[in-house]
N, C-alpha and C positions, 0 to 999 in steps of 0.2 A: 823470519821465514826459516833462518837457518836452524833455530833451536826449534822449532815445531818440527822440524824434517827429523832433527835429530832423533826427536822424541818419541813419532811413528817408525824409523826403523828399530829404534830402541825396542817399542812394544810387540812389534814382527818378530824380532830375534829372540825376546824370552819363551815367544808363543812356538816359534820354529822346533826351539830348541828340544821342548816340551812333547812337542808330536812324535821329531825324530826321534825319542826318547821311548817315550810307548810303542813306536814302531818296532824297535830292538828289540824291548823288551818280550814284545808277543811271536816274535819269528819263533823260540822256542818251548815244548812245556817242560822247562826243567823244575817247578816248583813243589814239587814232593822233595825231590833231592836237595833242595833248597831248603825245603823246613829240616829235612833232619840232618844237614849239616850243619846247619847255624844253631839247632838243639833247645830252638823256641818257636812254638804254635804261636803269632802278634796275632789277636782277635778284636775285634773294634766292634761295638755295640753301644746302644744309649739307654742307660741304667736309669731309666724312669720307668719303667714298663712291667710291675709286677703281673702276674708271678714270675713273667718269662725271664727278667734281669731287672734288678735292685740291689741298693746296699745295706749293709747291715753293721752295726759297731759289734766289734768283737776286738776286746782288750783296749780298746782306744786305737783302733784301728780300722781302716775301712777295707771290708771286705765286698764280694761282690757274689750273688746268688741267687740260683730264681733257676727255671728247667732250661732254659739256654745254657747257663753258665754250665750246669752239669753235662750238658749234651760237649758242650768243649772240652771239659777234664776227658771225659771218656774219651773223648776224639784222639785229645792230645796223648791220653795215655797210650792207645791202640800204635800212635806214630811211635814213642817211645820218645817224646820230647815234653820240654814244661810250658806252662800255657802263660802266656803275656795277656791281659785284659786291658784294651784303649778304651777307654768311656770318650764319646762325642757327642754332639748335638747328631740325631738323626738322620738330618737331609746332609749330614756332609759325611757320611758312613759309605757311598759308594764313591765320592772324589776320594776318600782318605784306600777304600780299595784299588780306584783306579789307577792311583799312582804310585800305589804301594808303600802303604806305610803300613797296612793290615796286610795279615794272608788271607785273612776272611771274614767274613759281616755276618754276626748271629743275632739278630733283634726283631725275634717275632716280622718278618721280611716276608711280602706274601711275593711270589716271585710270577708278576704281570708282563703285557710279553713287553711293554717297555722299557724295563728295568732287565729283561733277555737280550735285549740290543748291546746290551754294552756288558753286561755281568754272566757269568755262566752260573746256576742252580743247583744244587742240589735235590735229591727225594725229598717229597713233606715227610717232614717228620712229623707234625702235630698240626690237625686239623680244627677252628673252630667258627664259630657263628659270629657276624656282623652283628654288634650290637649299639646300645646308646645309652649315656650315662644322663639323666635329666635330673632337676632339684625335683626331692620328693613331695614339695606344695606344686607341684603342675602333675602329679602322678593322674590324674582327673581329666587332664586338657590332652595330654601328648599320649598316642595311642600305636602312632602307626609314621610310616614318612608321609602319609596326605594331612596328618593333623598338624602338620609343622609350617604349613601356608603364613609364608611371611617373616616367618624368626630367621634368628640367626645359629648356623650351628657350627660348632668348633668341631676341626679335624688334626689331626697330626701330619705336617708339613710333607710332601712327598710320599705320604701313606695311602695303601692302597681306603682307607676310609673318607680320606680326602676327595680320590677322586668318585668313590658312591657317590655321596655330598652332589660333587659338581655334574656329574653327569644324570641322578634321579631325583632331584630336589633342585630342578632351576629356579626354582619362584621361590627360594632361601638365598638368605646371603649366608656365605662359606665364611669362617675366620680362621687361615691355618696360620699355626705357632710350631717353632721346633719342639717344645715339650710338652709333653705333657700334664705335667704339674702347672702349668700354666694356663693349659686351657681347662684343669679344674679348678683353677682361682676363679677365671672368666666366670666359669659356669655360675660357683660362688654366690660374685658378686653382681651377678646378673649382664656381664656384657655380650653372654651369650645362652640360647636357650636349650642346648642339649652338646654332648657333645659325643661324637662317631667312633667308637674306641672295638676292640676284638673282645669276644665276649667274656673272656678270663680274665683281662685286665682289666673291665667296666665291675666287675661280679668285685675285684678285689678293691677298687676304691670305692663300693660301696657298703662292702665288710668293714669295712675301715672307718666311717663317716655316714652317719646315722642320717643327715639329713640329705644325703643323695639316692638315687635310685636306679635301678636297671631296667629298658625294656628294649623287645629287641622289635626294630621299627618295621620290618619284614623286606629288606634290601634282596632286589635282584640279583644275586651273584654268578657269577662265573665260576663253575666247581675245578675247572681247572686255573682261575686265579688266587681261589682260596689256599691257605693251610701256609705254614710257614715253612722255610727255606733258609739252606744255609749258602750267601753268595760269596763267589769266588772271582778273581780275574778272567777275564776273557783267554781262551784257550790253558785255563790250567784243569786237564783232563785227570791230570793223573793226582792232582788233589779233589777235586768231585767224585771221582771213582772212591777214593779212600774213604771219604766221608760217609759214601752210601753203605757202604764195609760197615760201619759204626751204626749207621741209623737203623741198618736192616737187623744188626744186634739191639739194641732198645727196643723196634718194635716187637722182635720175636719172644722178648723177655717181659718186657710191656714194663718198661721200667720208667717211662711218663707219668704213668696213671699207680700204678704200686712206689714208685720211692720219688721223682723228682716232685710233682706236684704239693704233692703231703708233705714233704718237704721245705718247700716254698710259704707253704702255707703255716708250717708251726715259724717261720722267719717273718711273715708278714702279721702276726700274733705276737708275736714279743715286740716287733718295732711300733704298735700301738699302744701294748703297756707303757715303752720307755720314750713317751713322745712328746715330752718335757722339754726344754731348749739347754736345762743344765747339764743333760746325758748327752747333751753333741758339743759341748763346750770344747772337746780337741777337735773336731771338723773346723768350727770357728779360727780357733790358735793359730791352726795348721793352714787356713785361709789368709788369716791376716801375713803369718811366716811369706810366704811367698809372696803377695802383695807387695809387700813389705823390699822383697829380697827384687823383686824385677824391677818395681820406681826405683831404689836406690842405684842397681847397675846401670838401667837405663837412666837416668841421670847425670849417673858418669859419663859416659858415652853419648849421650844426646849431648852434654857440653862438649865434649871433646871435637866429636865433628861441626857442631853449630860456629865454634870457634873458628876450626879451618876452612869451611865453606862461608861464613862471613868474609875474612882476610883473601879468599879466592876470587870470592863474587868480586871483592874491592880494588884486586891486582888489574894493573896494568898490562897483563899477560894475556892475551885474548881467549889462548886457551883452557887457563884456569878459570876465567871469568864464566868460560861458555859451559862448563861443565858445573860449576859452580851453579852458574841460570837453572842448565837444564834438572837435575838432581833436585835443587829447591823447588820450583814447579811442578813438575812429577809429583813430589812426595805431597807435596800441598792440596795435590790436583785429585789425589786418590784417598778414598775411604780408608780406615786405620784397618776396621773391619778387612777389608780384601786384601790390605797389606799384609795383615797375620797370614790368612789362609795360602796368599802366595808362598810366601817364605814357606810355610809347612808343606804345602801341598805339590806347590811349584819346584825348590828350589827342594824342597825336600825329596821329591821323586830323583834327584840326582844324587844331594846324598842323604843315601838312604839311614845314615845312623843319626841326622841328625833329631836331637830330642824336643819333643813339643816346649820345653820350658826355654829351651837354648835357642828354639826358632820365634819363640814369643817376643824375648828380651832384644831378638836382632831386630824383630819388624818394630817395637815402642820405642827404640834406640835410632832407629834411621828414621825413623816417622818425627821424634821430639827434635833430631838434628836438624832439619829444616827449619824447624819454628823457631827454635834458638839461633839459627843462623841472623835468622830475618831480626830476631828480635838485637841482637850483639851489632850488625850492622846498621841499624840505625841507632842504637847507642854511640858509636865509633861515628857517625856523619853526625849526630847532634853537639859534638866540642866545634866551637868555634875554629874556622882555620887558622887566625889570629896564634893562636896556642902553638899548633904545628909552626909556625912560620917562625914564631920566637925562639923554641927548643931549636928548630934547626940554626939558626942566629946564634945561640949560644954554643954550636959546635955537638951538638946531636944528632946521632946518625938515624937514620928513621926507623932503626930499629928502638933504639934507648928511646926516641920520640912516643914511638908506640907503648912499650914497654914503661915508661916512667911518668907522661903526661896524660897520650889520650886514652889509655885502658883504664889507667884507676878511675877516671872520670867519669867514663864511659861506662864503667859496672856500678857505679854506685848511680848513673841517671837511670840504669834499667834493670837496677835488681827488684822493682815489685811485680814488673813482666816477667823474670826470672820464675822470682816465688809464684806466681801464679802460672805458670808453665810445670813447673816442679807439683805443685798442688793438683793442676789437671791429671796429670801421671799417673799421679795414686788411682783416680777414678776410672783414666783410659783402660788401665792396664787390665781392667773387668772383662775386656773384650777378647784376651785369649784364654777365656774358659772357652772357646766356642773349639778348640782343637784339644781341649783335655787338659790343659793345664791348671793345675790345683790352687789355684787363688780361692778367696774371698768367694768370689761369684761363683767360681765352680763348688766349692765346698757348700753354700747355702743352696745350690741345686739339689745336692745327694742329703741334705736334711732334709727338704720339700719331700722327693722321693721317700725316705725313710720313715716321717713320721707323718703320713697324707696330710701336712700341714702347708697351705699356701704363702698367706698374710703374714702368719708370726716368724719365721725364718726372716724374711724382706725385710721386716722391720729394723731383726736383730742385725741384718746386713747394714743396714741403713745407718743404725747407733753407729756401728763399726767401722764404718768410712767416715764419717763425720769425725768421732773422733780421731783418727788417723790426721784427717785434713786439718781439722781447727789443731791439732798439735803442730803440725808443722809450719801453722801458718802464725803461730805465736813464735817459733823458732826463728823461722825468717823474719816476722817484725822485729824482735830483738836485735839481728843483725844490722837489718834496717838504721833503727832507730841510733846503733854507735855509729854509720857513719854518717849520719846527719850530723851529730857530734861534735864527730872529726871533722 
């Protein structure tokens, strides 16, 4: 009872901490003076979404471009600071505003009065039409939203086409996914029969992929929930004002429709010519590199703690023991998924510099330290006592005991848990592409987006962890294998 008690006020105090924290931070609007002290515009968007924001290889480097992006340079330039670009999964685009990792969220955003509850808005900048992406062998069948009776249609997670879907097509089942690129695999491979996208963005994966199609189903809309929007924290007045400075310049110039657009559009024409998997070969590299780079720290680290919270759980100390319980529980007890977004979201709203990559490696590092705990302590209970009883007989203090008899034994009864804890890692570590970090999984995202290719990216992900894993899992049988040996 007492560690359960522990563990509810535990979870009270992170959450406390968390409110009182938004609370401070809204008593004031200093966030204009804020952006041009610090001398960088952080912008947070989900670069699946052409024309509005996509990436594009330029040098072996990934760039970021589409009439959003341009709407930000201008923005940024008007402040007189440089532009930061957060690539995220979409639905986590206003947690990552609300707690301030972005100054603000530019991702074709239609600004519904739900997302007014918590977010303050900008002017639309760019208005356009609800449409619907379908495969072009149903062009015959799907005419309208009543010819959709009974399918299923993919939406984008927290988008306002999601909730069309849900609220004038009840007799459809809805499938939301955070990306996009996903739900034109769906579409694809038939797990879904249309999919509810904005009419620029449905027109551009159709320009792209011959065997898709556009119509627009004739959705009810709210003309004042339409048109995109750029959000901001709640009470930053004197950054919403700034922005609309900016937008009322692009509109008066009409620099949407004369340079962003056309622009977007000669980017989304060269990334169909080069949509080959050999021309994203550094996205790849540069995925594995980081993969690579967080399983290896978080494995440092995941042993290092798994060791001392083993040897705590095992003490005689009640209070090391309790803390020891509670911590391995906890961590056991929660998704890896939520544990990333804490640390970034959570603990990141405190401090504010910490980097998506350095908060990825803390949550896979205290996440693997539990398991390794678990797994080091029952290597350490499975030596006979018999063994301690002797070492201490022959004048061993229980340190030299631990140290000389039951750990060698103890690591060599659980190093294929080990290895296969260290082998899981690789794969875990896929999970903090969800806050931008550039793994593996986050790099095969921005190929999907770049070359409207679904299937063949995944695949090349697929080769690519495999071999990652079956190398390391030769590495460790070898180890393995000398000390049986021995």
């Amino acid at each position: 009872m007492k560690i359960k008690k522990l563990l509810v006020l535990l979870a009270f105090f992170m959450l406390g901490t968390l409110i009182s924290f938004g609370h401070v931070q809204a008593a004031s609007d200093n966030y204009l003076n804020q952006v041009k002290q610090k001398g960088t515009l952080v912008v947070g968007t989900s670069a699946d979404y052409p024309p509005y924001e996509f990436t594009v290889k330029t040098s072996g480097k990934t760039d970021y471009v589409g009439l959003d992006i341009d709407i930000a340079k201008k923005f940024a330039k008007d402040l007189g600071v440089k532009l930061e670009v957060k690539n995220m999964d979409f639905d986590s685009l206003l947690v990552a505003l609300e707690t301030h990792k972005v100054d603000m969220v530019i991702a074709g955003m239609n600004p519904t009065p739900e997302r007014k509850k918590s977010v303050d808005f900008s002017n639309i900048y760019y208005r356009g039409n609800q449409y619907m992406l379908i495969n072009k062998k149903d062009a015959a069948k799907y005419k309208n939203i009543h010819s959709f009776k009974g399918a299923t249609i993919g939406a984008q997670t927290g988008s306002l086409q999601y909730q069309l879907v849900k609220d004038q097509m009840k007799g459809n089942s809805i499938k939301g996914l955070a990306k996009l690129n996903d739900l034109v695999i769906a579409l694809q491979s038939g797990k879904v029969n249309a999919v509810a996208m904005e009419e620029a963005t449905a027109k551009a994966f159709a320009e792209n992929n011959s065997s898709l199609k556009v119509i627009n189903p004739k959705f009810d809309v709210d003309s004042t929930q339409t048109g995109s929007a750029i959000g901001f924290p709640k009470g930053a007045t004197s950054l919403v004002n700034a922005a609309n400075k900016t937008i009322s310049q692009i509109k008066k110039q009409n620099l949407i429709n004369k340079e962003y657009i056309p622009e977007a559009g000669k980017y989304m024409t060269s990334n169909s010519k080069k949509s080959t998997m050999l021309n994203y070969w550094t996205y790849f590299a540069k995925g594995i590199e980081y993969t690579l780079l967080i399983t290896a720290v978080s494995v440092f680290f995941g042993f290092l703690l798994g060791t001392i919270f083993a040897l705590m759980r095992l003490s005689r100390v009640k209070i090391f023991h309790l803390i020891a319980v509670c911590y391995i529980e906890f961590v056991r007890g929660t998704p890896l998924m939520v544990q990333v977004m804490f640390v970034y979201f959570g603990i990141g709203a405190i401090i504010q510099s910490l980097p998506a990559l350095v908060a990825g490696i803390i949550a896979v590092s205290l996440n693997s330290g539990a398991y390794v705990a678990e797994i080091i302590r029952s290597g350490i209970q499975s030596i006979p006592v018999g063994q301690t009883e002797a070492a201490r007989s022959l004048g061993m203090s229980q340190r030299e005991t631990y140290r000389f008899v039951v750990i060698p034994q103890a690591l060599k009864n659980i190093w294929p848990a080990l290895g296969n804890e260290f082998i899981t890692l690789i794969k875990e570590s896929s999970i903090v592409s969800i806050i931008g970090v550039g793994d593996l999984m986050y790099q095969m995202q921005l190929v999907q987006a770049a070359t409207y290719k679904g299937v063949l990216p995944i695949f090349v992900a697929m080769v690519l962890y495999f071999i990652m894993t079956f190398g390391l899992s030769n590495v460790l049988g070898h180890f393995e294998r000398k000390m049986k040996h021995a």
